[in-house]
N, C-alpha and C positions, 0 to 999 in steps of 0.2 A: 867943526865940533857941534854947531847948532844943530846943523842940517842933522845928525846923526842922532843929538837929542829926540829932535823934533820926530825923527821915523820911531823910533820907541815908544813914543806916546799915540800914535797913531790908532784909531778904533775903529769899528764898525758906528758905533753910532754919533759917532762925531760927522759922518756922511751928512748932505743935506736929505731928506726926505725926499725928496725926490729922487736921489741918486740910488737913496733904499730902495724906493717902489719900481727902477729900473731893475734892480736885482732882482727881487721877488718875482720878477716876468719869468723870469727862468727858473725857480724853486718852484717844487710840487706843494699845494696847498697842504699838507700834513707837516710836512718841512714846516713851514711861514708859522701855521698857528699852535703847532703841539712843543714846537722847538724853540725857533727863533725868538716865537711873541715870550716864551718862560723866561729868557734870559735875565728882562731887568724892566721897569717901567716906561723908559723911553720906547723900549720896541715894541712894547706891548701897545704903547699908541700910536706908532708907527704903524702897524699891520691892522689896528681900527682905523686908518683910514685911507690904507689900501681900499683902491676901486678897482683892481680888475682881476678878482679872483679868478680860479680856472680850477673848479672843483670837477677830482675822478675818483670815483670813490669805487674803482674795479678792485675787488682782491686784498680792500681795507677790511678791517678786524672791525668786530661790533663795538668793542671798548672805544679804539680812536674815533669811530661814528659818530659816539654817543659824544664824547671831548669835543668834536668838531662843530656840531649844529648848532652849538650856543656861543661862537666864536668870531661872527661874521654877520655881517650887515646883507639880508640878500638884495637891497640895493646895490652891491658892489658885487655884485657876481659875473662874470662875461661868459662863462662855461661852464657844463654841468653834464658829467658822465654819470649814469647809473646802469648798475645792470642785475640783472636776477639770474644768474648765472650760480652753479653751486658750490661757488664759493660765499657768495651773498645772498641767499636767497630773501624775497620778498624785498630786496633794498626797497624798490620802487614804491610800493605801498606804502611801505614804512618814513620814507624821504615826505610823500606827498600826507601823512598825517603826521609828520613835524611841522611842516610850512605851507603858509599860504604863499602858492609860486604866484599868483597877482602882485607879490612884491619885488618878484624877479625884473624889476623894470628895464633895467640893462644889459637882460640874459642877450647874448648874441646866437651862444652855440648849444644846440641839447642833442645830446646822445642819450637812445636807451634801448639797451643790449636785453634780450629774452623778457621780452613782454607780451603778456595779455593781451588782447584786442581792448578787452572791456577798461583794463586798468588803463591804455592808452588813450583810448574814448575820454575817459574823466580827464587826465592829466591835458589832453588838447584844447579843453574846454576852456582852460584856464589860463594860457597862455598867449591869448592873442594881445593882449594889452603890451609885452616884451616887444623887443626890438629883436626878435629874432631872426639870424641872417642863412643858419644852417641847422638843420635838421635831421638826425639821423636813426634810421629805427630799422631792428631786428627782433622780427616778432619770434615766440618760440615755434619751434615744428610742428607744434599741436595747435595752435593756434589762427584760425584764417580770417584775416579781417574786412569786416562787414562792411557791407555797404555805407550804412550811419559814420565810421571811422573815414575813410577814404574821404569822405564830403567833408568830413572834419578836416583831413589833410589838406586837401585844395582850398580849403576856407582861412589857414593859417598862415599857404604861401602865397595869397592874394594881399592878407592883412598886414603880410610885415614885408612884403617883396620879399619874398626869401628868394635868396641868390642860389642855393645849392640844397638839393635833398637826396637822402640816399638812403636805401631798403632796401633789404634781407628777408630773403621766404615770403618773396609777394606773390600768392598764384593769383595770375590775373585771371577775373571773371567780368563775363561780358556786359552784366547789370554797370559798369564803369564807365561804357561810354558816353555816358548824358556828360560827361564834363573832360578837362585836360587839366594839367601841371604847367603853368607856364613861368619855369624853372629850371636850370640845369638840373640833372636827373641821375645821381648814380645806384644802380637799379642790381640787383643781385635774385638770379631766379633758382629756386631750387629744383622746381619740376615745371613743365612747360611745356605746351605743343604745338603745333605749328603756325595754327589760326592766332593760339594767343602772342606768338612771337610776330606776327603782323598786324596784331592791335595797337604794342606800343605804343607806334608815333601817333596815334590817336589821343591817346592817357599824358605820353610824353612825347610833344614834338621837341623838346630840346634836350633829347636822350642823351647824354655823354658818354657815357660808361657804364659799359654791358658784362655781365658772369650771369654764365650761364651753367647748370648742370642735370641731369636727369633728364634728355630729351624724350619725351612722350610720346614715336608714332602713332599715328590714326590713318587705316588705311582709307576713309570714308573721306578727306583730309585733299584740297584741290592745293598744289601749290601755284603762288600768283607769280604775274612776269618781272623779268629778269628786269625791265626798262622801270616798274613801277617800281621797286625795291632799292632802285638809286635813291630815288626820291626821298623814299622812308625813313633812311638809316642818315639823313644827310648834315647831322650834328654829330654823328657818332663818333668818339676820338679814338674809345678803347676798349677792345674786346676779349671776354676771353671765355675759352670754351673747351670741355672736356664730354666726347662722344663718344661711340663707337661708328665704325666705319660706317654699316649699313647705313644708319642715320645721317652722317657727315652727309653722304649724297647729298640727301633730300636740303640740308641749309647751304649748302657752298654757294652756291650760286647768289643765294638772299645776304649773302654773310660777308664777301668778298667781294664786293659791288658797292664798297662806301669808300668813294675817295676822300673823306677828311678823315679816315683812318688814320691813327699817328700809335696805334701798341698794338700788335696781337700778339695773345695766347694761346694755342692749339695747343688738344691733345684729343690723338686721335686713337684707339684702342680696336687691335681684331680682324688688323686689315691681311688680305688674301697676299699671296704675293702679285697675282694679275689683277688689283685691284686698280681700279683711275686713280685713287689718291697719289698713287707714284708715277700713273703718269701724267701727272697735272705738269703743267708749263707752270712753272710761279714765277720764274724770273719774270716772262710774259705777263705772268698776269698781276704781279705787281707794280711790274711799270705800267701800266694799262689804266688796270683799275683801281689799283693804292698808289697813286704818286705821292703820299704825304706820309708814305710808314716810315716812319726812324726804328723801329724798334721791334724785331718777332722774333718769337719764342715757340718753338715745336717739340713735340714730341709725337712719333708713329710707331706702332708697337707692330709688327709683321709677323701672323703665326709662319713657320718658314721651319720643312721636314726635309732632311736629304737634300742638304745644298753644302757647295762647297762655299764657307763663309766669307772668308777674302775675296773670291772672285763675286759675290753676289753682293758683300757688303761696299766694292768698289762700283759697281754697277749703279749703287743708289743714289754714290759720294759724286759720281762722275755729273750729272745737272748743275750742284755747286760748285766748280769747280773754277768756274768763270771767273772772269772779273767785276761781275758786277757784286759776285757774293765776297769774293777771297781781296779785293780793293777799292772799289766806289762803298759798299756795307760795311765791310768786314763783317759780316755774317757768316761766323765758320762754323760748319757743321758736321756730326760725329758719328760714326755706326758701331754700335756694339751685337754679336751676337753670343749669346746665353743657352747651353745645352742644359741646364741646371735648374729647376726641375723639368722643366718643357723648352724646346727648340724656339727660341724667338729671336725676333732681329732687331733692334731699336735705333731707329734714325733718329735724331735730336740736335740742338744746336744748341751750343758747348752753353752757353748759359743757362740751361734746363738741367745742368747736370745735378743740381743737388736735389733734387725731384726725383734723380733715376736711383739710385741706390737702395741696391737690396740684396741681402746680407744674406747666403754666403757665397751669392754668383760670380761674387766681382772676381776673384783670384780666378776663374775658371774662362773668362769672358777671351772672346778676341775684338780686338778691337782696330779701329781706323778710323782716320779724323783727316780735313783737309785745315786745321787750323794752321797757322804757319809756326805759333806759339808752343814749345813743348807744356803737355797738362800735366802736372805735378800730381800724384796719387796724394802724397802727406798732404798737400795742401787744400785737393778738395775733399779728403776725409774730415782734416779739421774745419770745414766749415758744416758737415753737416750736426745739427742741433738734436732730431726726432727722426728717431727710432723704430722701426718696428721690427722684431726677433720671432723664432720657431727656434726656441730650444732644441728640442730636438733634431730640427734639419742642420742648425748646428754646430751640436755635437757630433751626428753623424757625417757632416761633409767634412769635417778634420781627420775625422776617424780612417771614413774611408778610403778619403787621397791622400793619408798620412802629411799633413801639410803641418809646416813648423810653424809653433806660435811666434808669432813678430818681434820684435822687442820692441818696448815700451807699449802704449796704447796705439788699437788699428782706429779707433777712433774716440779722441782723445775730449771732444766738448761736447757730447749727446748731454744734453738735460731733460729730454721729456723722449723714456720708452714704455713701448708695448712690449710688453713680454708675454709670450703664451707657452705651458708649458704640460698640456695635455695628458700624455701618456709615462712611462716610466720613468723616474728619473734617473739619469746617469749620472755613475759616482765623479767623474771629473767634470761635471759640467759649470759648476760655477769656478774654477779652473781655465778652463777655457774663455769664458765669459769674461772676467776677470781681465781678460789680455785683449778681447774685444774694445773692451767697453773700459773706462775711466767710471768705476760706479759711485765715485765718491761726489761726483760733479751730478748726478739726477735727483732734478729737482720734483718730477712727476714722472710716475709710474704708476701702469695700467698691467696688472698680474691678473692673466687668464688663468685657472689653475684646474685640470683635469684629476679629478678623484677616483683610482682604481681600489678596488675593495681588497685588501690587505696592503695598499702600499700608503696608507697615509702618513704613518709613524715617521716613514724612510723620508716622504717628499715636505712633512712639514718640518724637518729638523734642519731641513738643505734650503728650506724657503728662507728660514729665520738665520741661517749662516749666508743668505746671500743678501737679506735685509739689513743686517749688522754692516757691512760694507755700504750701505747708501745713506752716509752720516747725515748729508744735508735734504734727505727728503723731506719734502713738504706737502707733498700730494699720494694722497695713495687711493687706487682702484683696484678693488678685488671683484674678479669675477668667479664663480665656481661652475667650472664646465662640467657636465654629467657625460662622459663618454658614450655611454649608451641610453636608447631613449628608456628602457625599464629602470634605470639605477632610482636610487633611492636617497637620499641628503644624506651621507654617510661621514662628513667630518664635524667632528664637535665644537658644540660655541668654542671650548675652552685653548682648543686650538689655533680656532680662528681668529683667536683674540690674540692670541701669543704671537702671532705674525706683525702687528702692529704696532711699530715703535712708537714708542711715548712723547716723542718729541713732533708725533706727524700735526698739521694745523689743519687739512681738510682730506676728509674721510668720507669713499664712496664703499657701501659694502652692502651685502645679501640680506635676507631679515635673519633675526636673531631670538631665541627668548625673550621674555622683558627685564629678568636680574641680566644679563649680558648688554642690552641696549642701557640699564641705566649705569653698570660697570664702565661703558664708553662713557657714559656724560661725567662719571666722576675722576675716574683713574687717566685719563688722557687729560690733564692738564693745560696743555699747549691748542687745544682743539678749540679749532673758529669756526667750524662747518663741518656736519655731516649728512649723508645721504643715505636714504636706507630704500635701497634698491630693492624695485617689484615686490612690495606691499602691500596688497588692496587693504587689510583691516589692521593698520599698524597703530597701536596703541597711545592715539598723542594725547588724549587727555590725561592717561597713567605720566606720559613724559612730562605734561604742563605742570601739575601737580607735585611731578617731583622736583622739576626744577624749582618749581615755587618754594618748596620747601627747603631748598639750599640757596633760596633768594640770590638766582643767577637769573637775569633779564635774558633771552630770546625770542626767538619769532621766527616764522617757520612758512612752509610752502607748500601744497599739495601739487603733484607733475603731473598731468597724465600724455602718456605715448600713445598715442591711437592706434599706429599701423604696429604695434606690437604688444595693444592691448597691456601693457604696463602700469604702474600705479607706483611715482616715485614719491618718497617724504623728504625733506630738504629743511634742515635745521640752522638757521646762524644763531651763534652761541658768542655769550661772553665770557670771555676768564677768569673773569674777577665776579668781586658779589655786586649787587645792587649798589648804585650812589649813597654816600651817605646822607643824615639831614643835612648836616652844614653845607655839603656841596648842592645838595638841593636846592637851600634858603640861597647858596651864592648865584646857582645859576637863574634863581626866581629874579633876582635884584637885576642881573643883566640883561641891559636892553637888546641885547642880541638873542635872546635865548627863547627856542620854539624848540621843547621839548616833548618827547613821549614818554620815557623812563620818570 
């Protein structure tokens, strides 16, 4: 009877404090301080003197932001995600004029996602006094960082021993090598050429982990020997890489020659049917050369006209076949060939399959696998997440192989699609869709949308009956395709506005009049970001001004796209109005509080 008393009265804060700040490890910082700390007094002292926050502030609302920055001791910080990405934009600028990160004295971890060379320059300035152990940084596309930055970088992981660093869109330039990294190194290249992919171990001799994409031929371009490029790659654990054939040549040799390999990723695109790629030895040459791979992942994409596909897809199956793939591995591997829209043959291994998927080949495919496993279709339908559709091919491949719709969902958990829908609209097409797709589960959507001159009426009425069905979106991209290169802007703000449900939170879309851009900032309630795509002379001071006037706090981003000559505006917005005084004078009195609103 006690014992039963006794679990009735049981609390959270009857816990000892320490057994709190064990829990808190695993709650997300917006949890701990907008939640947990409101509950009652004890917890709200509790989570003051929490020491090891893990702040990420990806994909947070400008309202919680502003809640958050006065909340916390940056003494007691361990981690710290930012990112300028368009759902946040300018986070970063705006994080580093709330605080002096000099007080971050126990940061361990910083992440920061689409930055500036320049705003990275300042923020590196500042942080060598941290004990920081990991580093990780993706600059935006448009941005190439400078010499001054890089010496900054090697200067931060000298002063704090950083254990581990990793970067996104680094094109390596050759003014780099007066110095190295002596750091693990995870290194992410967007475009690259072959010199610079033998500079690395120079920059990085303790390279770990390599992605690679965009290789750069140069025929002027000597490639170095096979016995030197052991040596190079000789920390490397994990690779992975997406080419086309021609080019594969020219790295295999440099790429497959690191025996402390333990991951590879290939995808190889383009290849001939008499290409070497298929007749490489790999069993050969992984016991050889990668004794230490536990783990690869392939995909070969084979253009392939006039073959009989079973016998050519068993020709390819037949090298796996062994034991060293089908029992010492189990590395089972799969061939699908695809008459739909072009004849192609895709060798893969079975764990790439949710990469291969593309909609509406699959019902059409022949396929063959040496797995010994039967592959369940429902089940790897339901794993795939993102999408990408051709309305119209479709509509059309149902149409014209009369194929019955499924029952239930063909794929049941997509949350993030590409929809393009260019030309005509067909009357059953969201119909169709409909039985595809579960549209009530997409949480972002990317709408291409092709404007023919007399069918707007028809396709915006079908847009907004297929947006009504995606209850839970939160993301929406519009793009307005011009079918031909004379057309003319030919659909109206008042339309384009009509597509936009009210409840969307971040909002990428074309430019607008200025009454239709400030109708977004008023009439969209729920909206925490927007993007107003290819803008060179977009009106922000008209927007400051009016936001000022409905005393809503934002702060905002200028993009620019080089290679497409672009000019994006990127708004984070709050929901509500301005703090009040009281909350003001409260958070002036709080010793935690480094505000900018």
């Amino acid at each position: 009877m006690l014992e039963i008393s006794a679990r009735k009265h049981l609390s959270l804060i009857t816990l000892p404090t320490e057994i709190l700040h064990h829990i808190f490890d695993s709650i997300d910082c917006q949890t701990i301080l907008l939640s947990i700390r409101q509950v009652c007094s004890t917890l709200c002292n509790v989570t003051n003197t929490y020491e090891r926050y893990q702040l990420d502030f990806r994909s947070i609302s400008l309202d919680n932001y502003r809640c958050l920055i006065s909340r916390f001791d940056p003494g007691y910080v361990h981690s710290i995600v930012l990112s300028n990405d368009f759902k946040t934009p300018n986070q970063i600028q705006l994080f580093l004029s709330n605080f002096n990160t000099q007080k971050f004295v126990q940061l361990r971890s910083l992440t920061l996602l689409e930055i500036e060379d320049e705003t990275l320059a300042q923020l590196l300035q500042t942080i060598l006094h941290c004990s920081l152990k990991f580093l990780s940084i993706k600059w935006t596309p448009s941005s190439t960082p400078r010499y001054q930055t890089l010496t900054l970088i090697s200067t931060v992981v000298t002063h704090n021993s950083l254990s581990k660093l990793s970067m996104h869109h680094y094109p390596v330039d050759t003014i780099c090598k007066q110095f190295s990294i002596q750091c693990k190194v995870h290194l992410t290249l967007s475009e690259y050429t072959y010199s610079q992919l033998c500079e690395l171990p120079l920059l990085f001799p303790y390279l770990e982990e390599l992605k690679l994409d965009r290789y750069s031929a140069r025929p002027d371009e000597q490639l170095i020997l096979q016995s030197q490029l052991t040596l190079i790659f000789q920390y490397l654990t994990s690779l992975t890489l997406r080419i086309d054939d021609s080019q594969w040549k020219q790295l295999r040799e440099a790429l497959l020659t690191t025996p402390s390999l333990l991951q590879l990723s290939l995808q190889v695109f383009g290849i001939l049917p008499n290409s070497d790629t298929l007749q490489c030895p790999w069993e050969e040459l992984i016991q050889t050369n990668l004794p230490r791979l536990t783990q690869i992942d392939f995909l070969f994409v084979i253009l392939s006209e006039n073959i009989d596909p079973n016998e050519y897809i068993e020709s390819l199956l037949l090298p796996f076949r062994t034991p060293f793939w089908t029992e010492v591995k189990r590395w089972f591997v799969t061939g699908d060939f695809y008459s739909f829209p072009r004849e192609a043959v895709r060798l893969y291994t079975v764990s790439f399959h949710n990469d291969l998927f593309q909609y509406p080949q699959w019902f059409s495919r022949v396929w063959q696998s040496i797995s010994p496993i039967p592959i369940n279709d429902t089940e790897i339908m339901s794993r795939i997440h993102s999408l990408t559709l051709n309305m119209n091919q479709v509509v059309n491949y149902f149409e014209s192989y009369q194929i019955d719709l499924p029952d239930g969902y063909l794929l049941p958990n997509v949350t993030e699609l590409q929809l393009t829908e260019r030309h005509q609209w067909l009357p059953n097409s969201i119909e169709i869709l409909s039985k595809v797709i579960n549209l009530t589960r997409i949480n972002d959507l990317l709408l291409t949308i092709g404007i023919d001159r007399g069918s707007t009426s028809f396709k915006i009425t079908n847009l907004i009956r297929l947006l009504e069905r995606t209850i839970n979106l939160r993301s929406l991209d519009i793009d307005i395709s011009r079918n031909y290169p004379n057309d003319v802007w030919i659909i109206a703000e008042s339309d384009l506005f009509s597509l936009i449900p009210h409840s969307i939170q971040h909002l990428q879309i074309p430019p607008l009049i200025n009454e239709f851009v400030k109708k977004i900032l008023t009439e969209l309630s729920r909206l925490q970001s927007v993007t107003f795509k290819d803008w060179t002379n977009f009106p922000i001071e008209m927007v400051s001004d009016y936001l000022g006037s409905l005393n809503k706090p934002f702060t905002y981003q200028k993009r620019n796209h080089h290679e497409s000559y672009r000019t994006d505006w990127q708004l984070w917005l709050s929901t509500r109005r301005k703090i009040s005084s009281e909350i003001l004078s409260h958070l002036s009195n709080n010793k935690y509080s480094n505000r900018l609103f």
